[in-house]
N, C-alpha and C positions, 0 to 999 in steps of 0.2 A: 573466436574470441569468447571468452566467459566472464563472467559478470558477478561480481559480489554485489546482492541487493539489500539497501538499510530500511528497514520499515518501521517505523516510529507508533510504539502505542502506550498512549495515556491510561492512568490506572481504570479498571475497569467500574469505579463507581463512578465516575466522572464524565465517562464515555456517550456518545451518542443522545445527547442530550435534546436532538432534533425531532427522535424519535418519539417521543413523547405519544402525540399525536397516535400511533402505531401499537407500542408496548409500554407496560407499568413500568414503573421505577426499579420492580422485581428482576422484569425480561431484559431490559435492556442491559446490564453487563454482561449476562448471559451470550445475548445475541451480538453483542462489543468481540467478544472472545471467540465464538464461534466466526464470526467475519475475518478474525485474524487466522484462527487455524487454517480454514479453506483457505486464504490468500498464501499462508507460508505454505502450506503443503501440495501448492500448485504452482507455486514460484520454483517450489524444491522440486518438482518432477517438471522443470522445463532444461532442455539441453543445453540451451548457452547461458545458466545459471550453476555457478559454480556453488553458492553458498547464500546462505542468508542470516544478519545477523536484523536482530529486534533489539530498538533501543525502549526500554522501560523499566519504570519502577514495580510493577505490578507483581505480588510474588506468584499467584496464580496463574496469572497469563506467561509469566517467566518459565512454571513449571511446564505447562502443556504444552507450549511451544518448545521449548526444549528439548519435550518426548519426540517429537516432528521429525527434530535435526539443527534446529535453528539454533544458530549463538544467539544469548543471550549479551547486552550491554546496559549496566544500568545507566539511567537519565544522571549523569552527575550536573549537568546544567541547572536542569529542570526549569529550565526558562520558556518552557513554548514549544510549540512542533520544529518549527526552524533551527533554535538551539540544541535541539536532541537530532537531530538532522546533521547537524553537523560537527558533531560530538560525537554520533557514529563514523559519520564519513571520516575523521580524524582517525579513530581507533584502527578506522582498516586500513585505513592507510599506512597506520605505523606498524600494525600486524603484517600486511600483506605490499608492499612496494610496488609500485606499480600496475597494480590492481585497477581496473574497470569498476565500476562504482555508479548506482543507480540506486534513487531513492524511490520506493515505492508506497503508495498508503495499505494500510492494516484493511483498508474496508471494502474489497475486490472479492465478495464471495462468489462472483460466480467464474472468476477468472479459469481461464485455458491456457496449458504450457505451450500448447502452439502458438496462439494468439500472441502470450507473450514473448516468444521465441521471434517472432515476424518486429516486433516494436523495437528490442533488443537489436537484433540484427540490422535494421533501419541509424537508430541511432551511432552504431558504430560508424560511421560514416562519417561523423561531426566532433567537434569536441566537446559539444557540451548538446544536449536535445531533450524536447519533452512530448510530452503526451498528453494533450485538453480532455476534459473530461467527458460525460455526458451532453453535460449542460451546456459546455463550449464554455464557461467561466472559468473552470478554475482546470488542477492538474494533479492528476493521478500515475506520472511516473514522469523522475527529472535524471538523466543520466549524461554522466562525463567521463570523456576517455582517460588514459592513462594518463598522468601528471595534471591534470586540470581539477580546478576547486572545484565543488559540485557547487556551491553559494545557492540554497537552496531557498526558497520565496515563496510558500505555500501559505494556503488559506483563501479566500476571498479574493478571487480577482487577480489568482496567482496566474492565470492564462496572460494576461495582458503583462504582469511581471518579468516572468520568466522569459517573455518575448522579446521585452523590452533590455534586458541587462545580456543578451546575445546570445540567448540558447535559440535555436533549432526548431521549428513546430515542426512535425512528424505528422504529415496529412495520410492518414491510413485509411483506407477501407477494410470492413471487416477483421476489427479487432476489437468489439465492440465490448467482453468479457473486461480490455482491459482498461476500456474508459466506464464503466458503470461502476463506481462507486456509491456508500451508500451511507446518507445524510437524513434523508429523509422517508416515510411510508409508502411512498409514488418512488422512491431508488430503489426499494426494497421490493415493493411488486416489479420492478423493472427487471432487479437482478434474479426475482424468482419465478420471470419469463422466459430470462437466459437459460436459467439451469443452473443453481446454487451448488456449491457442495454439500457434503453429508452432515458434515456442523450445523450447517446455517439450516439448512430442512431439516433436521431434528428440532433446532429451538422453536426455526418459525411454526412448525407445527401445533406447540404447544400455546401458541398465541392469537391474535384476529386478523395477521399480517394478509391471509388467503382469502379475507372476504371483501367483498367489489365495492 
């Protein structure tokens, strides 16, 4: 089974606003876009990933993701991460019938196509399933089999959501690439424990992200 993955990204001056804390006003779209590259271009090199489309306004992040592989979808909602969530999952579904369909976030730098290869293949199993993050609050990948709405419920507290309207928890070990996403300075040292990709360690480099 393969899998079209929707990854939803906010334009990049408005991004990672958590980060603060971490990188200037300068670094952080920077390090917004770099977090989306690594995440599509590991998403793209995993096996039971057929495709990945990015929904956003950003013409930047449009451009370079693009060069990846990644379809591009603009935000025609523009109502929130949820709306462009599933305003993607609509588009593929009209594109591709029957399609596997998995929402993922932009901010997985340090993700593995094995790792993600193991959660995918887990989730097939169910018709709808996700993946808790880090933190155990919220969720870093929500996927629905063939014919099934993805009704996506992200943000704060979207662990107990998505639990709750009858998806699936996907209790993994060692898939940890693909629950570290990154919000905050302490995510960011986290994912640059794991082993970021080449985006994400080129920006953090230029920044104070590697001091204790």
């Amino acid at each position: 089974m393969q899998w079209t993955l929707v990854v939803p990204l906010k334009p990049l001056d408005r991004a990672k606003s958590r980060l603060s804390d971490t990188a200037d006003d300068g670094l952080r779209p920077g390090l917004a876009l770099a977090f989306a590259q690594d995440t599509v271009a590991a998403a793209l090199a995993c096996p039971a990933v057929r495709d990945v489309v990015v929904v956003t306004d950003d013409a930047l992040a449009s451009r370079e993701l693009a060069a990846l592989g990644a379809g591009i979808v603009p935000d025609e909602p523009r109502g929130g991460l949820n709306a462009a969530l599933a305003h993607g999952a609509t588009v593929v579904g009209a594109a591709r019938r029957a399609a596997c369909v998995a929402a993922l976030n932009a901010d997985l730098p340090a993700l593995r196509p094995p790792e993600l290869a193991r959660v995918l293949g887990a989730a097939a199993a169910f018709p709808r399933a996700f993946l808790a993050d880090a933190a155990g609050l919220g969720t870093t990948l929500l996927a629905a089999s063939r014919g099934r709405e993805l009704r996506p419920s992200f943000g704060p507290g979207s662990r107990a959501r998505h639990r709750e309207s009858g998806a699936v928890e996907l209790g993994l070990d060692g898939v940890d690439s693909v629950r570290q996403d990154v919000d905050t300075g302490d995510d960011l040292r986290a994912a640059l424990a794991l082993g970021v990709g080449p985006h994400t360690a080129a920006v953090a480099a230029r920044s104070l992200v590697t001091e204790q």
